[in-house]
N, C-alpha and C positions, 0 to 999 in steps of 0.2 A: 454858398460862399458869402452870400449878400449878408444873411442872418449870423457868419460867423463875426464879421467885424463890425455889424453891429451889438452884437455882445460882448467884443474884446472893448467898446467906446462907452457902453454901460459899465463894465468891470471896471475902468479905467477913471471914471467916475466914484462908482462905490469907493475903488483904492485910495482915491485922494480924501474924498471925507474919512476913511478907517483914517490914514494917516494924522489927518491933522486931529480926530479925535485924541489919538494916542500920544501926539506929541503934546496937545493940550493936558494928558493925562499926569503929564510929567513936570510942564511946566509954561504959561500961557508963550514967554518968549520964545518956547524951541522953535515950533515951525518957521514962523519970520524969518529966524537967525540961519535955519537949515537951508530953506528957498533961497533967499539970498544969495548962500553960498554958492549954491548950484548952480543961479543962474550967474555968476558973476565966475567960477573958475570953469564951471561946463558948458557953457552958451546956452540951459536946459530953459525952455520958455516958459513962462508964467503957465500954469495949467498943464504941460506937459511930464510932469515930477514922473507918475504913475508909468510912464513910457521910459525913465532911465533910473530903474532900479539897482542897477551897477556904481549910476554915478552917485547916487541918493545913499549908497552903502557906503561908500569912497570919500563922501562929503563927510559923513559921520565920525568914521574912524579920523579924518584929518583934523576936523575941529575939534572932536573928542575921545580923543585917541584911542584904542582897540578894547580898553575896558569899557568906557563911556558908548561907544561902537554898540559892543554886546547886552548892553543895560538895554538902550535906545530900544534895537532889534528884538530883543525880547519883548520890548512893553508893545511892539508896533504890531507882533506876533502875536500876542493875546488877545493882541483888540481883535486881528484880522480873524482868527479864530472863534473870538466871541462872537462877531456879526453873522458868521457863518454856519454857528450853530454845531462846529468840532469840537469834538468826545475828547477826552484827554489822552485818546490813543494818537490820534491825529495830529492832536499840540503835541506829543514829544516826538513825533516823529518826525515832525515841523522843524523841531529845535536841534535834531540831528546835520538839518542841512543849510546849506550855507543863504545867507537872505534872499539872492535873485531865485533860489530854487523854491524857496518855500513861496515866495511868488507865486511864482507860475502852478505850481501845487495849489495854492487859491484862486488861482485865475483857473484852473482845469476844472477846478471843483463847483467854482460860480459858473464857468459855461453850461457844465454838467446837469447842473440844476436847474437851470434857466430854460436849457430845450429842453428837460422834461416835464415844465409846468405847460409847455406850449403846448 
């Protein structure tokens, strides 16, 4: 149990660099402007982002409404994909489900990997 959450507080880390890579990828003001939001309409703490991927989806589509949303999610997707070293079976399978699942689908896949280098 001890080794589990210490890997979901690793994962939770990787996710927040993927993210800000990917929003840097887009454009250097996105992140700023996303955290912000989040922490100002979800009470989400500085450093916590990775822990409310609901509201981080929610925050997107509201400031950039569901097209803007799906662009985001896509680029944030490829990054999390890229670091992870997913085959392009695994990105469109990724792209089939809704953003808090493809999460946790990277978050299973990084635990996954993690105890088997141990």
């Amino acid at each position: 149990m001890k080794n589990s959450v210490k890997l979901e507080k690793e994962f939770n880390i990787f996710l927040r660099r993927v993210l800000d890579v990917g929003f840097e990828g887009i454009s250097s003001s996105l992140a700023p402007v996303v955290y912000h939001f989040m922490h100002w309409k979800y009470d989400v703490k500085e450093g916590d982002e990775p822990k409310h991927i609901a509201e981080l989806s929610a925050c997107l589509r509201e400031v950039f409404g569901s097209d803007g949303q799906r662009i985001i999610e896509k680029r944030l997707t490829e990054e999390i994909c890229k670091e992870l070293n997913m085959n392009k079976k695994q990105y469109d399978l990724m792209l089939k489900m809704k953003f808090t699942a493809r999460i946790e689908y990277a978050k299973r896949k990084y635990m996954h990997e993690r105890r088997l280098l141990k």
